[in-house]
Steps between C-alpha positions, in 0.01 A plus 500: 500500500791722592647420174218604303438826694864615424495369138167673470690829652829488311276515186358766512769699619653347177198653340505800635861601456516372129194771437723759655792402335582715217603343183740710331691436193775706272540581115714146420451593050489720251212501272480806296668840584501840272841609528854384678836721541666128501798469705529310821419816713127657474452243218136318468576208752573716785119478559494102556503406870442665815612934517841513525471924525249459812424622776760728416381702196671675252708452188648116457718307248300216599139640341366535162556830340264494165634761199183757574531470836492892536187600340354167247256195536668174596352149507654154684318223542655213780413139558495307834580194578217354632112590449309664790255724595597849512348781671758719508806656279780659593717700302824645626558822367891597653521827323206744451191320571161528392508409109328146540125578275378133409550197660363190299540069628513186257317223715638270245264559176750677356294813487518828732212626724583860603449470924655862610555831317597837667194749576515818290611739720855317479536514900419100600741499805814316521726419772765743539860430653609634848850432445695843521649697246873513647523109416557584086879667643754279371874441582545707163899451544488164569774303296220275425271560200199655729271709285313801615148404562261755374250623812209277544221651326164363685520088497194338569302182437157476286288269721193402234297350703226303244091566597507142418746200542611328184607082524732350363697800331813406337610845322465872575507759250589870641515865332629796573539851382775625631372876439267540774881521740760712415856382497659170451325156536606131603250227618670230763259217469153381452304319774161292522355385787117324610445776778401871525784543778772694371844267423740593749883526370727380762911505450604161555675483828449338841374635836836378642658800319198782556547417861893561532609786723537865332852494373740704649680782254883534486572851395847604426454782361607383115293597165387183340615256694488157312635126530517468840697178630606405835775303608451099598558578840272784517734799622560699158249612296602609123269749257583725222397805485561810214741720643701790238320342227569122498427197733720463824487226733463554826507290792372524889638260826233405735616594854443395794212697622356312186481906302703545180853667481514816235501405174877434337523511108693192448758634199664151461136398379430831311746565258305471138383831369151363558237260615731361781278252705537148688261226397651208653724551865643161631780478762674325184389693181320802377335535200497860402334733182615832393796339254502650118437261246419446169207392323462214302781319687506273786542814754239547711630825729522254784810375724550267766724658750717300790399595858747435712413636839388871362791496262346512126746332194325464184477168368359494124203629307196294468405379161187352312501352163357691249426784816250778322301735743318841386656699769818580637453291838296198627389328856650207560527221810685180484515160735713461767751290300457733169381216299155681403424871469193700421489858356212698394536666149331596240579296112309405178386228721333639782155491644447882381728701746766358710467152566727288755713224329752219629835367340718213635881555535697284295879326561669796436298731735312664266157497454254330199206657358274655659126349516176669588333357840150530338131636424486454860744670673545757260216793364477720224584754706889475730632291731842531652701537830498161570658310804487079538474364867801260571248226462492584123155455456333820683595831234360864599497739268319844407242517247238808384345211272215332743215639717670684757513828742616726264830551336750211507442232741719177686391200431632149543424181284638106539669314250321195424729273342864486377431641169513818663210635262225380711406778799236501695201820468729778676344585838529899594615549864208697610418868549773536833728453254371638192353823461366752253891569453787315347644190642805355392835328538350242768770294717433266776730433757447125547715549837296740683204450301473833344345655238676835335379679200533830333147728494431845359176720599407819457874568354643350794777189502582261795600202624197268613553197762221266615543161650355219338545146632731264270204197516261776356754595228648221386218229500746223390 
C-alpha cells in the first residue's frame, strides 16, 4: 500500500515538473538566408547554437552581420533538430535591437504560417541590456591583436510570444528591416521554446566560483600591468608593465608581514626594446617573449632563459616549424618538462580571431607544427593568455568569445583525451572574478592555491588575487 501511495506521488510530481519544464532548443541549420559577408567572423553560421554575444550585448565576431545590416530587409530561415511545440521565439539582437517585423514556423508541411509580426507603431518592447558602458574600453596597447569595440548601441532580445502554440515546428523563418534602428546590426542567435516564460541566458559557470570570496587587488602603481607570474614557492611575483614606452618586467618579494616589497624593474629580464614579459618562471627555466624575429622562419620572439638562483643566462630561442603569426608577439605556456606548448595566435587557420594551438618538441628541441585545439575551445572571436596546470589537463585562458560579464573573461576547460584537440565546454570563473572589465593573463599558484590575474575598469589596471581550492580547479 505504501508502495503504491509513493509511486502514485512520485508521478505526479513527475507530471507536474515535466509541464513546468521548459523545452528549449537552438538554430542547429541553415535553410535559406538573403545575404552573408562570408568569412569565419559575423559570417551566416554564427547564428547556429545557443548566443554566444549574451547576456553581455554589443558588437561580436561570433554573430551574423548580413550586407544591409544598416538600413535593408534581411531574411534567415533555421532548422531544429527535433520537432516540438513552440510558443515562444527568441531572437537575440546583440547590436541595435528592435528590427525583428515577421516571425513565421514550418510545423513540417513545408509551408510557412506567419505567427508574430511587429505592431505599427514600431515600439513592441524588447529587453534591453544593463551591462555598463565602461565595459567596451579595451587594453588598446595590448601587444595582442585586441580591437576597439565600438560602444554598445541598445542590445536587446525580441521575445514573440505566439497567441497560439504551434506543434511539431521544425523551421523558423524571421525578417527584419534593419531601418526602423539606426546604426549597425548583428543578430547572436535564434531561440524556440514551448512556454510563454522568457528564455533565460545564463554564462556557463558553477556556483562554486560565484560564491568565491571578493578578490583582493594588488596595486603597484604600474600602467598596464600584464602577465603576471609568481614564483613556485610563492614569494616573488613578476608582471610587466609599460614604462618609457616599452614593456618592463617588474618583480615584488612577499615579506614577512605577508605585504609586498616596492616594485624593482628587473633589467636582466628587460633588455629588448619591447614587449619584455615572462610566460613561463621555473626554479630551472624561463621562457621569455619580447625577442625580434623574423617572419616566415622558425623564430617565434620567444627564449628560454636559465634561472639559476635569480641569476638570468639565456639559453636559445624557441622555434616552430613553419612558425607564421599575424602579429609581432604571441601567448604562450609550456609543460613542466617542455615537451608540449600552447600559444594563442592568430593564422589562415584559425577559428576567426586568435585561436590557442599546441606543437610537440622534437629531438633537437625544437618544436613541430603547430595544430589548432578545436571548434571547441576556440571562437570566432580571441582566445589567448593561456596557462596549463602541472596536471596537464586543466588550461585557463582568457576569451571575449562566449557569454560572459563583459569584456574579456577567464575561463578554464579540460582536455579530454591525448589528442590534445578534444576540450571540454570552457567554464567562466564567475562574476568575483570576472567583471564588466577586462580579465586576463590568469596564473594559479598550485602551492598556495592562488588565483592571480590582470583586470582593467573604468581605465584602471591591477593585480587581482582570490583563493580558489586546487580540488575545485583541477578536477582531475
Amino acid at each position: 500500500m505504501k508502495k503504491s501511495i509513493f509511486y502514485i506521488l512520485f508521478s505526479l510530481f513527475f507530471v507536474l515538473f515535466s509541464a513546468n519544464a521548459q523545452q528549449i532548443q537552438w538554430a542547429s541549420k541553415l535553410i535559406k538566408f538573403s545575404t552573408d559577408l562570408g568569412g569565419k567572423q559575423n559570417g551566416i553560421k554564427r547564428i547556429l547554437g545557443k548566443p554566444d554575444a549574451f547576456p553581455q550585448g554589443g558588437s561580436s565576431a561570433n554573430a551574423w552581420m548580413p550586407k544591409n545590416s544598416l538600413d535593408g530587409r534581411e531574411i534567415i530561415e533555421v532548422g531544429f533538430e527535433k520537432p516540438q511545440t513552440v510558443k515562444q521565439v527568441a531572437v537575440y539582437e546583440n547590436l541595435n535591437s528592435g528590427c525583428v517585423t515577421k516571425i513565421s514556423v514550418d510545423n513540417g508541411s513545408g509551408n510557412y504560417e506567419t505567427v508574430w509580426s511587429r505592431k505599427r507603431d514600431w515600439k513592441t518592447p524588447t529587453f534591453k541590456s544593463t551591462a555598463s558602458a565602461d565595459r567596451a574600453y579595451y587594453f588598446g596597447r595590448k601587444r595582442r591583436k585586441v580591437q576597439e569595440v565600438p560602444s554598445v548601441f541598445n542590445p536587446g532580445i525580441e521575445y514573440a510570444v505566439l497567441e497560439n502554440a504551434v506543434a511539431n515546428v521544425v523551421a523558423v523563418k524571421v525578417e527584419f528591416s534593419f531601418a526602423l534602428v539606426p546604426g549597425q546590426k548583428q543578430i547572436d542567435a535564434i531561440g524556440i521554446s514551448d512556454s510563454e516564460e522568457p528564455i533565460e541566458i545564463k554564462i556557463n559557470t558553477i556556483p562554486e566560483f560565484d560564491n568565491l570570496s571578493k578578490p583582493e587587488s594588488l596595486e603597484f602603481e604600474n600602467s598596464e600591468v600584464s602577465n603576471v607570474i609568481v614564483s613556485q614557492d610563492g614569494q616573488k611575483i613578476f608582471y610587466s608593465a609599460f614604462v618609457e614606452n616599452k614593456d618592463v618586467v617588474i618583480s615584488s618579494q612577499k615579506q614577512a608581514d605577508g605585504k609586498w616589497s616596492e616594485p624593482f624593474a628587473e633589467s636582466s629580464l628587460s633588455s629588448n626594446d619591447e614587449y619584455n614579459y615572462l610566460e613561463y618562471y621555473s626554479d630551472s627555466f624561463i621562457l621569455k617573449g619580447g625577442v625580434g624575429y623574423s617572419k616566415n622562419t622558425t623564430e617565434t620572439g620567444f627564449e628560454f632563459i636559465e634561472n639559476k638562483n635569480g641569476s638570468y643566462q639565456s639559453l636559445k630561442p624557441l622555434k616552430i616549424a613553419a612558425y607564421n603569426n599575424y602579429e609581432k608577439t604571441a601567448d604562450i605556456t609550456i609543460t613542466k618538462d617542455a615537451k608540449i606548448l600552447i600559444m594563442g595566435i592568430e593564422t589562415d587557420f584559425t577559428q576567426g580571431g586568435t585561436d590557442l594551438y599546441f606543437a610537440n618538441q622534437k629531438e633537437d628541441g625544437t618544436y613541430g607544427l603547430l595544430q589548432n585545439m578545436g571548434k571547441v575551445i576556440n571562437s570566432a572571436s580571441d582566445e589567448g593568455m593561456p596557462q596549463l596546470l602541472s596536471d596537464t589537463k586543466t588550461l585557463l585562458f582568457s576569451s571575449i568569445g562566449y557569454s560572459s560579464y563583459g569584456n574579456y573573461d577567464i575561463y578554464v576547460s579540460y582536455r579530454l583525451d591525448d589528442t590534445w584537440k578534444k576540450w571540454s565546454e570552457p567554464i567562466n570563473l564567475g562574476n568575483k572574478v570576472n567583471s564588466d572589465g577586462f580579465e586576463g593573463s590568469p596564473f594559479y599558484d598550485e602551492t598556495s592555491e592562488t588565483l592571480y590575474f590582470t583586470r582593467i575598469l573604468e581605465g584602471k589596471s591591477s593585480i587581482g588575487r582570490v583563493k580558489i581550492p586546487k580540488k575545485l580547479m583541477m578536477k582531475n
